[in-house]
Steps between C-alpha positions, in 0.01 A plus 500: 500500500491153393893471589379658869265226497677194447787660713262477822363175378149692434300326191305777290120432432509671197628487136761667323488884449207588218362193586210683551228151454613287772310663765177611320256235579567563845482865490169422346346352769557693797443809290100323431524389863594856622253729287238224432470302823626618810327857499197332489523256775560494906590212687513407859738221475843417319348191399164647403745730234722216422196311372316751315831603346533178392121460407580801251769322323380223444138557434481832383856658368550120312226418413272801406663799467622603152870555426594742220825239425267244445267658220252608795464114630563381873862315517276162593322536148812648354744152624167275431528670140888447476533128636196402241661653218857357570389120587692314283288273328531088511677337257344327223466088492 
């Protein structure tokens, strides 16, 4: 496939074969947005979705909502947690 690809000057969007990772996170989301979101909600506009799509994201599915790959924390807490633990500390006068 990959020879097909490059052949027809076609760039894949995904990894290598068993790569299985690379795609995950994403698969995440619209999977939430699909079961948890969507069937719950109507909209009259493109931009009325568009911004409560985005108003999910950010507030709720970031921010909120726990994440089993993140010991049950939101990925907002879960970064927050990361970036304080791996500051590097000032050097000493």
């Amino acid at each position: 496939m990959g020879a097909r690809c490059t052949g027809n000057a076609v760039r894949q969007s995904l990894g290598a074969t068993g790569v299985w990772w690379d795609n995950a996170v994403a698969e995440s989301l619209f999977s939430s947005l699909k079961n948890e979101f969507y069937p719950h909600h109507s909209f009259t506009t493109r931009q009325d979705a568009r911004r409560a799509t985005m108003r999910y994201i950010e507030v709720f599915y970031n921010r909120w909502r726990p994440h089993t790959n993140n010991d049950g924390l939101p990925p907002a807490t879960a970064m927050a947690n990361f970036t304080t633990r791996n500051q590097q500390l000032p050097a000493a006068a």
